[in-house]
C-alpha positions in Angstrom: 201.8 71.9 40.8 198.3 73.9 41.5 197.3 76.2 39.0 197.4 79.7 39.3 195.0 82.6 39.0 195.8 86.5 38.5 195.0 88.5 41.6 197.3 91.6 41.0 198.1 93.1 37.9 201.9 94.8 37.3 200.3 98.0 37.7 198.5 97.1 41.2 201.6 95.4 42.1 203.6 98.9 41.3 201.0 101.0 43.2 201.3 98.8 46.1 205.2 98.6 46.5 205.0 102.6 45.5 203.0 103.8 48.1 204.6 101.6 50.7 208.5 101.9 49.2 207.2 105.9 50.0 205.5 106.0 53.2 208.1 104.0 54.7 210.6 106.3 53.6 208.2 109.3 54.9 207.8 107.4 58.3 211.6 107.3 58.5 212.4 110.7 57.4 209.9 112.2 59.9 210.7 110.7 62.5 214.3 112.7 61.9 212.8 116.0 61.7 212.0 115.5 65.6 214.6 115.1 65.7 214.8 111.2 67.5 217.5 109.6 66.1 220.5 111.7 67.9 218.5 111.5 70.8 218.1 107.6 71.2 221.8 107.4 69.5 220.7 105.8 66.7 222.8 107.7 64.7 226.2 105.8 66.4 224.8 102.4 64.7 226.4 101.1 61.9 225.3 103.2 58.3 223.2 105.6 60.8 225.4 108.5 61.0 222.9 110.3 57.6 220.0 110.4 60.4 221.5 113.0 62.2 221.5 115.6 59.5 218.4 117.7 59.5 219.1 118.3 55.8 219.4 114.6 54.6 216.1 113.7 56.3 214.2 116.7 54.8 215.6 115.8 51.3 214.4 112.2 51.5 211.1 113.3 53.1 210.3 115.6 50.0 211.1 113.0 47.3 209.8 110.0 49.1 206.6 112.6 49.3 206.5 113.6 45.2 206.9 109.9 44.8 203.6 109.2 47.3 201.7 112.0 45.1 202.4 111.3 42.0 201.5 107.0 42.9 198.2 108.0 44.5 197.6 109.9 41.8 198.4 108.0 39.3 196.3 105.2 41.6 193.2 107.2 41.8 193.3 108.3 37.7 194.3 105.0 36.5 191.4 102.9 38.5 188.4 105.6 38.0 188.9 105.5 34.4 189.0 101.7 34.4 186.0 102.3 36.8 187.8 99.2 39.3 186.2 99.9 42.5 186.7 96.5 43.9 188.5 97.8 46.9 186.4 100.6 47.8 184.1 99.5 51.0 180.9 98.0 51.2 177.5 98.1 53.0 178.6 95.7 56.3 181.9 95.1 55.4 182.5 96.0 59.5 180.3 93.0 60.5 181.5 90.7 57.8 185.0 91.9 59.0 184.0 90.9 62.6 182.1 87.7 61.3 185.7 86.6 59.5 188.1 87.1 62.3 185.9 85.4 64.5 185.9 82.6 62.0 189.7 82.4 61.5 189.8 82.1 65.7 187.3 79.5 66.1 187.7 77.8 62.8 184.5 78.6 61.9 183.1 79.3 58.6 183.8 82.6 56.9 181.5 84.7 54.5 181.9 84.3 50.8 184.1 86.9 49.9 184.7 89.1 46.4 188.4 89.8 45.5 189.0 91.5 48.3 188.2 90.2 52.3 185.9 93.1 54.0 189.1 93.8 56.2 190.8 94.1 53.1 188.4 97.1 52.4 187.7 98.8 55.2 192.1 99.1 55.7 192.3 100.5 52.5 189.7 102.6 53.0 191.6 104.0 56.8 195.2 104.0 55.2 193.7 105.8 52.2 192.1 108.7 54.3 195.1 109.3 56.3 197.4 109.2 53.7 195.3 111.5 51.6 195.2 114.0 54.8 198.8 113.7 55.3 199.0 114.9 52.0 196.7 117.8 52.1 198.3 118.6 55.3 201.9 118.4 54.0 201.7 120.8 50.9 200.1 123.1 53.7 203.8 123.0 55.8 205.4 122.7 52.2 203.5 126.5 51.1 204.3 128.0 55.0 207.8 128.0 54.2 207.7 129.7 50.5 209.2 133.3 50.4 206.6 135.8 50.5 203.9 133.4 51.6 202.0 133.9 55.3 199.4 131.6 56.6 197.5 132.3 59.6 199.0 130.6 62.4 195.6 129.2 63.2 195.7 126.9 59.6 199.7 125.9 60.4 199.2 124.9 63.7 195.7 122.9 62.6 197.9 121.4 59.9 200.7 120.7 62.2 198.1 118.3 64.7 196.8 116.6 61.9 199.6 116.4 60.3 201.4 114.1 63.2 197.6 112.2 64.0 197.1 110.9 60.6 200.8 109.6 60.8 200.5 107.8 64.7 196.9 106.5 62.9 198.7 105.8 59.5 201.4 103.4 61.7 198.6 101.7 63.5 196.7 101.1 60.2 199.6 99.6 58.6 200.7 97.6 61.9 197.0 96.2 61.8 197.3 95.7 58.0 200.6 93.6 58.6 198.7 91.6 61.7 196.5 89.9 59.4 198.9 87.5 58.2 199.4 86.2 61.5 196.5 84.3 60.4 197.5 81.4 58.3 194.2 81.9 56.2 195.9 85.3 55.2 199.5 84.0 54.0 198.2 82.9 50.5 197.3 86.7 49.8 201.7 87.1 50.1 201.9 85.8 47.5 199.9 87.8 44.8 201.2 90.9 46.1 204.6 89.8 45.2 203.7 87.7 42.2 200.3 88.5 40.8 199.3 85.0 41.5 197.5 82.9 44.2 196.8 79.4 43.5 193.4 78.7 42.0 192.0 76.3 44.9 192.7 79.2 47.1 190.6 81.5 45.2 188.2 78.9 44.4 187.4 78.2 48.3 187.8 81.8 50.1 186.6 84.0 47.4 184.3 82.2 45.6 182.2 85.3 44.1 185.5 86.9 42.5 186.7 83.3 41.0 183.1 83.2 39.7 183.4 86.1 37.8 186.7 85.7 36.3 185.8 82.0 35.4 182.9 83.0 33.7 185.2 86.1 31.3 186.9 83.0 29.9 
């Protein structure tokens, strides 16, 4: 049995599965505010009947939206106090992104790589600004609707656009995100987002400058 190596903590592993336990549950709820589901009579499938109800789709929408805030918050305190910026971009990271696709199509060889593949970086950094804009946007449609509160219809309608463009870009992102391990060189990465773990030759070979470091802390 290979040995393994610790690529994501618990509390990585719990922001991960939070924010994506959350927007899926926002994707689905939004998409029943349309409303969509009566109209393409998804609501006569089995256990689809709830998608129908305005009411039920707003309620999930509002809690699967405290739990997004309070994980990206929690995200964002957590790792600047820790000062882990791993995942932040880099310099080139478009280029080296380019330079390792190319080299997963041709076989070719790829760019040593930190803990995290440039691709890695630059889709956190897109699903990171349009989830933080969905959320800016959001508490704008949230404070529209609160007695004795008016908003120019300029800012709702503003909001409103946004609002639906950082979703259609959010779905892309993740459908881009989820892409990538159409590439066998991708699969090991499964793993540590479920377990914590890849196996150390894995690490060893395609990211030799994070192995390095955590070799040398023991």
């Amino acid at each position: 049995m290979s040995k393994k190596v610790l690529r994501q903590s618990r509390v990585n592993r719990f922001i991960h599965w939070g924010t994506a336990i959350s927007i899926i549950l926002l994707i689905i709820s939004g998409l029943g505010q349309l409303p969509l589901y009566k109209r393409y009579n998804i609501t006569k499938l089995p256990g689809g009947e709830w998608l129908g109800s305005f009411y039920n789709t707003l309620d999930l929408h509002y809690i699967a939206a405290v739990l997004l805030i309070f994980v990206v918050s929690f995200h964002l305190v957590y790792h600047g106090l820790r000062r882990e910026f791993d995942i932040l971009p880099k310099k080139g990271d478009l280029r080296e992104s380019y330079l390792i696709i190319k080299a997963m199509l041709t076989k070719g060889e790829e760019p040593p790589a930190d803990k995290y593949l440039a691709e890695q970086r630059v889709a956190y950094f897109f699903i990171g600004i349009n989830v933080l804009v969905l959320i800016g946007t959001g508490m704008v449609k949230v404070i529209k609707n609160l007695n004795g509160v008016t908003l120019p219809q300029f800012i709702i309608a503003f909001s409103t656009h946004l609002h639906n463009l950082a979703t259609v870009l959010l779905i892309l992102g993740i459908g881009a995100h989820l892409a990538a391990f159409i590439f066998k060189a991708n699969r090991p990465l499964l793993r540590g987002i479920f377990s914590g773990t890849v196996d150390e030759k894995y690490a060893k070979e395609r990211h030799p400058l994070w192995y390095k470091r955590i070799k040398m802390r023991i």
